[in-house]
Backbone as JSON Lines, residues from 0, in Angstrom:
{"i":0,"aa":"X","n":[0.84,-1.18,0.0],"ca":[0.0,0.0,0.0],"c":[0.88,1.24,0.0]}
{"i":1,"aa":"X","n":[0.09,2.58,-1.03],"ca":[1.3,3.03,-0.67],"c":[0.76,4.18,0.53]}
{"i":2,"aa":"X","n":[1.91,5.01,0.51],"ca":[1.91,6.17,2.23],"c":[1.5,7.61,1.38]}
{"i":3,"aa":"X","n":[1.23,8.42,2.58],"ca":[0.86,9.7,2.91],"c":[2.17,9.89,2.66]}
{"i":4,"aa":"X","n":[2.8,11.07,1.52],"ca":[4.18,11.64,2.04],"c":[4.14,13.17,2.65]}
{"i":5,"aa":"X","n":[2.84,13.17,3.2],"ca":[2.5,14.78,4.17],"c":[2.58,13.92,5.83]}
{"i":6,"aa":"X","n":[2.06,13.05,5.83],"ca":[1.69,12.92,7.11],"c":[2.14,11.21,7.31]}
{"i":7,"aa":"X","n":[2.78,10.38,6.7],"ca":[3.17,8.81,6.66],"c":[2.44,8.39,7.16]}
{"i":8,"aa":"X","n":[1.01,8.18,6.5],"ca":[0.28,6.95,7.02],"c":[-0.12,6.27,5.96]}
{"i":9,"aa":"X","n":[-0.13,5.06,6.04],"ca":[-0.39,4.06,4.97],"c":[-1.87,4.39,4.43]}
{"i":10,"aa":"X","n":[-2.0,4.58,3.01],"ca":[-3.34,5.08,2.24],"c":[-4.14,3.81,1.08]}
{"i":11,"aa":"X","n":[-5.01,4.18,1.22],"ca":[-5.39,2.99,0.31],"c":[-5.27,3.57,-1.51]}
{"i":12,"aa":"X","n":[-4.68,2.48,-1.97],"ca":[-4.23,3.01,-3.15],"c":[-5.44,3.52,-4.22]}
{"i":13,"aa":"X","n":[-6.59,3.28,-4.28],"ca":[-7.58,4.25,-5.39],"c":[-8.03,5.27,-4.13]}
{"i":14,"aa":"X","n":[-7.71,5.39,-3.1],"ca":[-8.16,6.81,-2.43],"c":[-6.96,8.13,-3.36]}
{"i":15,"aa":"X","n":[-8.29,9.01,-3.22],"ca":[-7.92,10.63,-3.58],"c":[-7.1,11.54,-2.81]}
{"i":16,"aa":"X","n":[-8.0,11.5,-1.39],"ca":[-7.27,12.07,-0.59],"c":[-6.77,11.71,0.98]}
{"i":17,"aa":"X","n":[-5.94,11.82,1.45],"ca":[-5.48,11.1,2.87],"c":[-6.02,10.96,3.64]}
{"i":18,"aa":"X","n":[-6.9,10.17,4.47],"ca":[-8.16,10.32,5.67],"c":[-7.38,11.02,6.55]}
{"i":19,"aa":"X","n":[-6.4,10.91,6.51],"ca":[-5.65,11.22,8.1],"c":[-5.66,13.16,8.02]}
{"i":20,"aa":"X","n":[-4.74,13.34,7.17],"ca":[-4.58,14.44,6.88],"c":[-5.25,15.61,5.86]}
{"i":21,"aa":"X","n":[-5.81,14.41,4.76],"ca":[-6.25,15.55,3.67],"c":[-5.75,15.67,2.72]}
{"i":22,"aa":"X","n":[-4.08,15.43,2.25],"ca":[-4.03,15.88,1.32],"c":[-3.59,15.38,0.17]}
{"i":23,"aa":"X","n":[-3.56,15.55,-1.01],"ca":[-3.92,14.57,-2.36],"c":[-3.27,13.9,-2.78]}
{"i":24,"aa":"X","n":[-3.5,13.37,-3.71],"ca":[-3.29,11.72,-3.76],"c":[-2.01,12.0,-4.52]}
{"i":25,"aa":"X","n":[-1.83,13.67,-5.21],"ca":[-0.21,13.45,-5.75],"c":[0.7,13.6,-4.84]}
{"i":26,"aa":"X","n":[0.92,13.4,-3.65],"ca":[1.92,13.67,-2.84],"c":[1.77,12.29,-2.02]}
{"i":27,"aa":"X","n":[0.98,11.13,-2.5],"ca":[1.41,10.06,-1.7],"c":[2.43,8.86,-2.39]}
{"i":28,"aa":"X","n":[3.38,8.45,-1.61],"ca":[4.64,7.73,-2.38],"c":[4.25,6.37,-2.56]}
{"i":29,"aa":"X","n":[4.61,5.55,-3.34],"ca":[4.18,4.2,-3.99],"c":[5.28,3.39,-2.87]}
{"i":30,"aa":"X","n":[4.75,2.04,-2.9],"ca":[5.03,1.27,-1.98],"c":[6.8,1.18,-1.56]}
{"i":31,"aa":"X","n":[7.48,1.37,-3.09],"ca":[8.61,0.67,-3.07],"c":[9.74,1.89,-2.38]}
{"i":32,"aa":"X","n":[9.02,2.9,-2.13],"ca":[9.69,4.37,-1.76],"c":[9.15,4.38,-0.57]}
{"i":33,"aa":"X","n":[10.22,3.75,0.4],"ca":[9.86,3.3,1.75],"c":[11.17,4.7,1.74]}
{"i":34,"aa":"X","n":[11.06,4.95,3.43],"ca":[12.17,5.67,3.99],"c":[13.24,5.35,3.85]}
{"i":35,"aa":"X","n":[13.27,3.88,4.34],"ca":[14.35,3.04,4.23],"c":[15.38,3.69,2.81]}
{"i":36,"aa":"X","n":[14.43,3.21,1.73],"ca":[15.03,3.01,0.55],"c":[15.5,4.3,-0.21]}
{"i":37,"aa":"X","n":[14.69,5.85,0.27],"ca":[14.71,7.06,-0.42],"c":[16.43,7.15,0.49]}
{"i":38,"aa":"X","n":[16.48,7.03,1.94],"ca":[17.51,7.05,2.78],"c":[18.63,6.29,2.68]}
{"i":39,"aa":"X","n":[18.43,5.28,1.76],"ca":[20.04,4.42,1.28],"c":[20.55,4.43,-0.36]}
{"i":40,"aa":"X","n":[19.21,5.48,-1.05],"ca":[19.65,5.99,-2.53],"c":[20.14,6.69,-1.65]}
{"i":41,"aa":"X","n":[19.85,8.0,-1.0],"ca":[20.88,9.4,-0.71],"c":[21.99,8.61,-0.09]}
{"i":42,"aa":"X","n":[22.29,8.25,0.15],"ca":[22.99,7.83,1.44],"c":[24.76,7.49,0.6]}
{"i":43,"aa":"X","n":[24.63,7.16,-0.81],"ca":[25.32,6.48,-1.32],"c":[25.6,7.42,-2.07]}
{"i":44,"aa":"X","n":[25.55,8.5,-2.02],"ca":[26.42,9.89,-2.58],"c":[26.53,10.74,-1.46]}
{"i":45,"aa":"X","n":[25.93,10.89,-0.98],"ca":[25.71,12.21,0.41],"c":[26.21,11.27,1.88]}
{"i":46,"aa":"X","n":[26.61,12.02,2.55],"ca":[25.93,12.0,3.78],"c":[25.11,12.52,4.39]}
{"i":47,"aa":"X","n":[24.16,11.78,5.27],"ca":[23.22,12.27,5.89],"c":[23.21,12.85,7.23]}
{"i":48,"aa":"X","n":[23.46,14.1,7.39],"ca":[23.64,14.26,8.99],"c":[22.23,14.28,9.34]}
{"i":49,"aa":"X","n":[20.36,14.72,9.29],"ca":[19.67,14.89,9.86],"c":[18.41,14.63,8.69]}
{"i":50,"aa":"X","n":[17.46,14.07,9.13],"ca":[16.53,13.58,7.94],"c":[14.98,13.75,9.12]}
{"i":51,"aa":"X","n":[13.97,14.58,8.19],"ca":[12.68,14.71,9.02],"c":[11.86,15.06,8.02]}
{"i":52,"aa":"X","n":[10.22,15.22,8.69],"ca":[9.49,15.63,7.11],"c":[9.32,16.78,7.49]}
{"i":53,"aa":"X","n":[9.04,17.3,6.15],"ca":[8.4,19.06,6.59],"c":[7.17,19.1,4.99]}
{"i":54,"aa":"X","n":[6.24,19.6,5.39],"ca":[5.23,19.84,4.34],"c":[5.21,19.14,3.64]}
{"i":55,"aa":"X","n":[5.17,17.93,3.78],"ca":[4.85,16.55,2.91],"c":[5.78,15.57,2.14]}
{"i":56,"aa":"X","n":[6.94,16.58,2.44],"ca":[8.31,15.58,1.52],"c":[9.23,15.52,2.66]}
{"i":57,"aa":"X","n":[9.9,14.37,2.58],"ca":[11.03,14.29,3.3],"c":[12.01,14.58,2.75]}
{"i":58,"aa":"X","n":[13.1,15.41,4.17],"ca":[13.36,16.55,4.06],"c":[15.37,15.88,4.87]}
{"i":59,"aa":"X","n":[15.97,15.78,3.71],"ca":[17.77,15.34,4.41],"c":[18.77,16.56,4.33]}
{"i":60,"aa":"X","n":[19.38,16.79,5.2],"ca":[20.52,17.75,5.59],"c":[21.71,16.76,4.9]}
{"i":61,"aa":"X","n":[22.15,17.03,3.84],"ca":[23.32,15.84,3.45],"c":[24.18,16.77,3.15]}
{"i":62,"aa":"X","n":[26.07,15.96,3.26],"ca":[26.82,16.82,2.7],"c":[27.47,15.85,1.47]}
{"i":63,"aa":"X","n":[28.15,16.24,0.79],"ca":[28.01,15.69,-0.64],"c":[29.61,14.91,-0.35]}
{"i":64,"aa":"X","n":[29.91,13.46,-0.33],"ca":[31.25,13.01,-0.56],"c":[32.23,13.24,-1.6]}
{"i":65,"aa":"X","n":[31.55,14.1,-2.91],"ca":[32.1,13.58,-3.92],"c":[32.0,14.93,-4.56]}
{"i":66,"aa":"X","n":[31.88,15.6,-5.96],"ca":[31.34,16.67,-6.34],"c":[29.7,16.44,-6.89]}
{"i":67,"aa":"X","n":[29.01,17.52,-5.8],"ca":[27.44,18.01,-5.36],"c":[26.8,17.62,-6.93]}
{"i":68,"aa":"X","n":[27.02,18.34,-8.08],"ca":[26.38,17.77,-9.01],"c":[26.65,16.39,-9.71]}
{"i":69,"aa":"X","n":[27.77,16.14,-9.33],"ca":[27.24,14.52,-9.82],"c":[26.81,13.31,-9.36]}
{"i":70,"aa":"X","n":[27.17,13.72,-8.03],"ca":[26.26,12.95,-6.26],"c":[24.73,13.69,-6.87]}
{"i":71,"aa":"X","n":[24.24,14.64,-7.04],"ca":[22.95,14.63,-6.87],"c":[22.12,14.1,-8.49]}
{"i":72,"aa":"X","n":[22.76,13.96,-9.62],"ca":[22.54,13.6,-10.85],"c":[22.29,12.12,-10.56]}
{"i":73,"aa":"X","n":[23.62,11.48,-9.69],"ca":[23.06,9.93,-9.46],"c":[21.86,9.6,-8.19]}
{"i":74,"aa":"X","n":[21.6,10.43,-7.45],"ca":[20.57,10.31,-6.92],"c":[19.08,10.55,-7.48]}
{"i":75,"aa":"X","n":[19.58,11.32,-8.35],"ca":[17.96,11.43,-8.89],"c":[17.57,10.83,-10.28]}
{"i":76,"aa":"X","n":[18.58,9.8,-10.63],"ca":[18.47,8.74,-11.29],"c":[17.81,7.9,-10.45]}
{"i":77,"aa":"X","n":[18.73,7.47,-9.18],"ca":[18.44,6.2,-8.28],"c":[16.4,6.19,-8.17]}
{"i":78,"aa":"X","n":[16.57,7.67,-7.59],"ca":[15.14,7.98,-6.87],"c":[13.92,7.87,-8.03]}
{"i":79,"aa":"X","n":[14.75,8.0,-9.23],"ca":[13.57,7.93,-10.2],"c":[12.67,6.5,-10.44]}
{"i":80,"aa":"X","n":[13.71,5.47,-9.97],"ca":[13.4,4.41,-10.37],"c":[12.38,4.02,-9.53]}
{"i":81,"aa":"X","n":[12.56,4.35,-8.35],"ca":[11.15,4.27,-6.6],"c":[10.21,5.24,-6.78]}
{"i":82,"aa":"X","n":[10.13,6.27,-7.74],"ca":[8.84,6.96,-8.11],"c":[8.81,8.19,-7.04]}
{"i":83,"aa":"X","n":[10.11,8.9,-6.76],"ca":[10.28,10.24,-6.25],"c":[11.3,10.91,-6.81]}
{"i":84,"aa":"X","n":[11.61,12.28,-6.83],"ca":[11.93,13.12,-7.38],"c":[12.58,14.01,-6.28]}
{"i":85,"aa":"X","n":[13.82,14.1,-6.23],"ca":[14.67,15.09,-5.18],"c":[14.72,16.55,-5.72]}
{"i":86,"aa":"X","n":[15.26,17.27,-4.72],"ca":[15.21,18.92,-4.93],"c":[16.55,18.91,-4.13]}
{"i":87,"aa":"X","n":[17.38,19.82,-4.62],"ca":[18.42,20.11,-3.44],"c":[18.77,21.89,-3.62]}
{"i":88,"aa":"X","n":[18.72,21.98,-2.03],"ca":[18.58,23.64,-2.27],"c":[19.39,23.49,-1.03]}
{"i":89,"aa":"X","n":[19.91,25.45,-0.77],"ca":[20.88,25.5,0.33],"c":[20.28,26.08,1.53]}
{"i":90,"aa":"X","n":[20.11,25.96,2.65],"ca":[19.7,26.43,4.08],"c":[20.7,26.92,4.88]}
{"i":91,"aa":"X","n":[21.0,27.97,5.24],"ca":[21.65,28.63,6.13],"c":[23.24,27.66,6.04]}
{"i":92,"aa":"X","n":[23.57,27.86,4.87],"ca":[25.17,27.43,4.5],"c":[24.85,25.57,4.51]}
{"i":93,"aa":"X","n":[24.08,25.04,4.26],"ca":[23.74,23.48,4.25],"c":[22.83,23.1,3.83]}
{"i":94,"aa":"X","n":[23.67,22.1,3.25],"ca":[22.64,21.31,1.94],"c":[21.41,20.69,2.03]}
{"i":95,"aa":"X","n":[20.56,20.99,1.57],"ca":[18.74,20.52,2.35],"c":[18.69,19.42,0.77]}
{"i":96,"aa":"X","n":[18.12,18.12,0.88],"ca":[17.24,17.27,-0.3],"c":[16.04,16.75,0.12]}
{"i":97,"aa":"X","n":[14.9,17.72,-0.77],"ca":[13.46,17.58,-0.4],"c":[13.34,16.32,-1.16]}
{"i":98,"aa":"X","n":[12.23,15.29,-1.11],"ca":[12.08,14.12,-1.21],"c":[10.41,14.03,-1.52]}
{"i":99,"aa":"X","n":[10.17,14.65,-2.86],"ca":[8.84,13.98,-3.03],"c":[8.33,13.16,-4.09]}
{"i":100,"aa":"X","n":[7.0,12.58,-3.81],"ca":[6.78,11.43,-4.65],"c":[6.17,12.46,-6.3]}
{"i":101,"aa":"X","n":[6.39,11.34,-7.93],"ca":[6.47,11.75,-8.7],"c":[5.07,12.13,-9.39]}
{"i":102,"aa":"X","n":[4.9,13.23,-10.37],"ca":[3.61,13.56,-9.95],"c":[3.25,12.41,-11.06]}
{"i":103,"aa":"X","n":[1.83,12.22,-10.86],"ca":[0.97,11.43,-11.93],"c":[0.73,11.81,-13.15]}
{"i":104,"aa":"X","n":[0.93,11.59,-14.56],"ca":[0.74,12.51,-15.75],"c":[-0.35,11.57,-16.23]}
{"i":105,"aa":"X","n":[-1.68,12.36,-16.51],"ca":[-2.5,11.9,-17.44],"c":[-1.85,11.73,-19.09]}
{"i":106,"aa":"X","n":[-2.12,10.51,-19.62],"ca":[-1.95,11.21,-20.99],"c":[-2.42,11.8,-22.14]}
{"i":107,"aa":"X","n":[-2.35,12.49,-22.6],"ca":[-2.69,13.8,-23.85],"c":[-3.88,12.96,-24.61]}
{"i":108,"aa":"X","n":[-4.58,13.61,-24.64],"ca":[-5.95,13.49,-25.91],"c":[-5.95,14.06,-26.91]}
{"i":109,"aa":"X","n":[-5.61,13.54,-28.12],"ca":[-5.26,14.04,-29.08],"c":[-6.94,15.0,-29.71]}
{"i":110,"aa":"X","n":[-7.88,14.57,-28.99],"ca":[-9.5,14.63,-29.33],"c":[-9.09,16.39,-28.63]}
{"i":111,"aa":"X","n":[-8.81,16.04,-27.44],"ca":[-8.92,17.36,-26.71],"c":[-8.23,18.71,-27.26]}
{"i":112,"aa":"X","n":[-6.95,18.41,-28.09],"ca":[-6.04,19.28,-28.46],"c":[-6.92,19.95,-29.58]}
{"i":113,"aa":"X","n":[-7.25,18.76,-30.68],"ca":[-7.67,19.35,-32.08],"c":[-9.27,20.44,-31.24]}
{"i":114,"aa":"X","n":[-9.66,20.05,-30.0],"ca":[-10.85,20.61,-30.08],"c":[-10.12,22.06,-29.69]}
{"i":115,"aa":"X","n":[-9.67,22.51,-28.63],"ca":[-8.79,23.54,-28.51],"c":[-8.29,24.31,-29.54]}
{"i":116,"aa":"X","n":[-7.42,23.57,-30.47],"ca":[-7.23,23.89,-31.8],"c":[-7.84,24.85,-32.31]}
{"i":117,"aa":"X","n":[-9.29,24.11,-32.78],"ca":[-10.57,24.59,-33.8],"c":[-10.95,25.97,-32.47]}
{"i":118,"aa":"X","n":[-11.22,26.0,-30.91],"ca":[-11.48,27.01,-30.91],"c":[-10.49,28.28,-30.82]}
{"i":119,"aa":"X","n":[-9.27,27.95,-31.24],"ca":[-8.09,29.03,-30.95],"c":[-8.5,29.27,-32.15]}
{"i":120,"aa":"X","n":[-8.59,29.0,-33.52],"ca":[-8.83,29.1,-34.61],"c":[-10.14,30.12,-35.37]}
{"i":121,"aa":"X","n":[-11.51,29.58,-33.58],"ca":[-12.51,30.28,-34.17],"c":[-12.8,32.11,-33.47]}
{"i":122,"aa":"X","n":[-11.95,31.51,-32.25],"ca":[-12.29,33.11,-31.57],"c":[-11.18,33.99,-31.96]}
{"i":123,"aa":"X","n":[-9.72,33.37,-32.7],"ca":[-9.16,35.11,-33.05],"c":[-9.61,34.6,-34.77]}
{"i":124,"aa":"X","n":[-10.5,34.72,-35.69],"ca":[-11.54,34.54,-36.84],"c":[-12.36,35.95,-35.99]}
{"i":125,"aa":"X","n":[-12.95,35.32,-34.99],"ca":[-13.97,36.39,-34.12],"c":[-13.46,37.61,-34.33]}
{"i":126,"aa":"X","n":[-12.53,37.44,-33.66],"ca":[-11.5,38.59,-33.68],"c":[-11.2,39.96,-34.16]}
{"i":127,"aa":"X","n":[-10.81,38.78,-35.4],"ca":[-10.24,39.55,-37.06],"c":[-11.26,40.33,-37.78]}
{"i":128,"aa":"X","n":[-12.7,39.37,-37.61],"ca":[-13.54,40.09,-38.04],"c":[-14.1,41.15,-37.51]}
{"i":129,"aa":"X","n":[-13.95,41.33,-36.58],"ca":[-14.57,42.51,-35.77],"c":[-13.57,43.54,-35.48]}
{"i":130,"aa":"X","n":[-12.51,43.49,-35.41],"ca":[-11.34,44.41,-35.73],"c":[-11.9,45.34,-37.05]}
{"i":131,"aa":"X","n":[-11.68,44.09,-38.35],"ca":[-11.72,44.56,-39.73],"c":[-13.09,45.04,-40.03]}
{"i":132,"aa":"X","n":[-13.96,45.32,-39.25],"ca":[-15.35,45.86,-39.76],"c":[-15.02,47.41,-39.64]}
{"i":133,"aa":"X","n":[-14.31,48.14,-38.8],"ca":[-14.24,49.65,-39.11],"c":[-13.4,50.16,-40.31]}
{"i":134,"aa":"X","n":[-12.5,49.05,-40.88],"ca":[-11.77,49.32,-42.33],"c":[-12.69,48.88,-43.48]}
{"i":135,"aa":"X","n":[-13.63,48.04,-43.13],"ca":[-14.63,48.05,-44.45],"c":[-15.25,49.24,-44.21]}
{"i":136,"aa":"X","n":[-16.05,49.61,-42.71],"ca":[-16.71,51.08,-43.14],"c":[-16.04,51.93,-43.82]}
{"i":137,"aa":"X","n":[-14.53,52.25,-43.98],"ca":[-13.87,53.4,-44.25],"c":[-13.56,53.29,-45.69]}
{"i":138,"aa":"X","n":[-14.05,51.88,-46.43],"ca":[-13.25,51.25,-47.4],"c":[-12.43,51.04,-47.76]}
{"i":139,"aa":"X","n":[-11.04,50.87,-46.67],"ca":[-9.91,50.4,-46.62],"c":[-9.67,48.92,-46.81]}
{"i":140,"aa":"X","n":[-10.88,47.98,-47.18],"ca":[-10.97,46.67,-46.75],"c":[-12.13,46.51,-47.42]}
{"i":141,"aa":"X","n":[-12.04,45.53,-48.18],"ca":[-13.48,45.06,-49.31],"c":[-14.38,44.29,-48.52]}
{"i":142,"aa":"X","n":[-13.38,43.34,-47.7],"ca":[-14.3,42.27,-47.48],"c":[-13.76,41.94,-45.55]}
{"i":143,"aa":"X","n":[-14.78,41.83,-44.75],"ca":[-14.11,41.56,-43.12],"c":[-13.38,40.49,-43.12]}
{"i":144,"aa":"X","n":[-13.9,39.34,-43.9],"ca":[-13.43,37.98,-43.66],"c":[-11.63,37.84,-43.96]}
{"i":145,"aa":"X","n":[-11.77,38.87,-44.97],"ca":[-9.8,38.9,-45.29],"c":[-9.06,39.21,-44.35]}
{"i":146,"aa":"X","n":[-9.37,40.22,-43.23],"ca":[-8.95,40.67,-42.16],"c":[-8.66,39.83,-41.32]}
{"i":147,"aa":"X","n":[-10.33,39.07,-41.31],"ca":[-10.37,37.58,-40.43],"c":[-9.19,36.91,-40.19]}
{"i":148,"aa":"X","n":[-8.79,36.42,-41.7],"ca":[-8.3,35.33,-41.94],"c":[-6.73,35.53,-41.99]}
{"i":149,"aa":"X","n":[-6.2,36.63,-42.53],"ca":[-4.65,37.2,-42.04],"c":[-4.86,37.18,-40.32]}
{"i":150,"aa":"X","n":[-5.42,38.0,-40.11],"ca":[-5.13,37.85,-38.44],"c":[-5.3,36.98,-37.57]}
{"i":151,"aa":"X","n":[-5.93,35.76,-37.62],"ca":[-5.95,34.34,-37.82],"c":[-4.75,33.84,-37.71]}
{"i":152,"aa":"X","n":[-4.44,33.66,-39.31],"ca":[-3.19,33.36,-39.16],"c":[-2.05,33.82,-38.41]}
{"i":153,"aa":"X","n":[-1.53,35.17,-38.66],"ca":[-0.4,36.12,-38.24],"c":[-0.92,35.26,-36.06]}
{"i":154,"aa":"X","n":[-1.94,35.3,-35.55],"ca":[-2.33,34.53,-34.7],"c":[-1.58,33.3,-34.47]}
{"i":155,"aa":"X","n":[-1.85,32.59,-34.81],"ca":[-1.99,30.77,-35.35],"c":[-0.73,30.76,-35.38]}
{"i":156,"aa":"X","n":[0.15,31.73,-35.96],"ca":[2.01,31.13,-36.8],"c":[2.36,31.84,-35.42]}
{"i":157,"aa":"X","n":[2.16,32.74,-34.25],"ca":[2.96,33.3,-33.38],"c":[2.73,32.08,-32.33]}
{"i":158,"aa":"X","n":[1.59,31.85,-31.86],"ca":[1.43,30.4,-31.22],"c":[2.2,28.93,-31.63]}
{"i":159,"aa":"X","n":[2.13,28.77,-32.73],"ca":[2.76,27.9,-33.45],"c":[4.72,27.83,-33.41]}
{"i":160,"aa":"X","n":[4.86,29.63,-33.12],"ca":[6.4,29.22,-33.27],"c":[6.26,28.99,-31.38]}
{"i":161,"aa":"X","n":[5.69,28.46,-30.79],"ca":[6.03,28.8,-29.46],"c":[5.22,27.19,-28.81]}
{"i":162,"aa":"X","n":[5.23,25.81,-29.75],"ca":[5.13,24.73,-29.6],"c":[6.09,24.16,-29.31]}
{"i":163,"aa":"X","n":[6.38,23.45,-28.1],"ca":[7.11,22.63,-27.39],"c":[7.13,20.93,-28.06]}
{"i":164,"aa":"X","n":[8.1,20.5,-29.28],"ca":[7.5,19.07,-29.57],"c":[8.62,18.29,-29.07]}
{"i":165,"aa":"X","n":[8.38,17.38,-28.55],"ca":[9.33,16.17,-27.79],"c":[9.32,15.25,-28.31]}
């Protein structure tokens, strides 16, 4: 079963949220990301002088045996494999590694995107046309829909250069 990583109490795995504490089901760690085990990945680059939780992740004071970025590159390999994700930040001249579990990713609907799509497509159309209706009054512009449809686009290609593809 896996745990609460706000409050460590064992949760039932299709629960949402923690009876104990409350809080959601992305911050609870899967079985195999016992203390034990998050505490003997760090353990094997760092030392650990002091380990406790604070706001839902567990929380190690380590000092690094080796050089800090490549002790913490192999830890968050190790940790990836137990389904948590380290942070290492500095506290009053010492090394803090927050310890939380990895979040859940739905995956992408390709249904959902194209629908998004069609309405990014239809409200700057909206747009364009209603922009371009005071240049047809003036007769600067024959027709609204041309307006539409450049500004649409000139739209569409600025969004477009600003797609993330992996």
């Amino acid at each position: 079963m896996p745990y609460c990583g706000r409050c460590g109490r064992e949760v039932d795995p299709e629960a949402r949220f923690c009876p104990s504490c409350g809080s959601a089901s992305e911050t609870f760690l899967p079985v195999p990301a016992s203390f034990v085990e998050v505490r003997r990945a760090i353990g094997q680059e760092f030392s650990v002088e002091e380990m406790l939780m604070e706001h839902g992740r567990l929380m190690f004071y380590v000092r690094a045996y080796f050089d800090v970025k490549r002790s913490f590159s192999m830890v968050k390999n190790r940790l990836a494999q137990i389904g948590c994700t380290p942070f290492l930040r500095k506290r009053a001249n010492r090394l803090v590694m927050l310890v939380a579990a990895q979040r859940r990713m739905k995956p992408s609907s390709w249904i959902w995107n194209l629908v998004l799509f069609l309405a990014t497509i239809g409200t700057t159309m909206l747009v364009g046309y209603q922009l371009s209706m005071p240049l047809v009054d003036e007769g600067l512009m024959p027709n609204p829909w041309q307006g539409a449809s450049s500004f649409s686009a000139a739209i569409i290609g600025i969004l477009g250069c600003h797609v993330d593809v992996k």
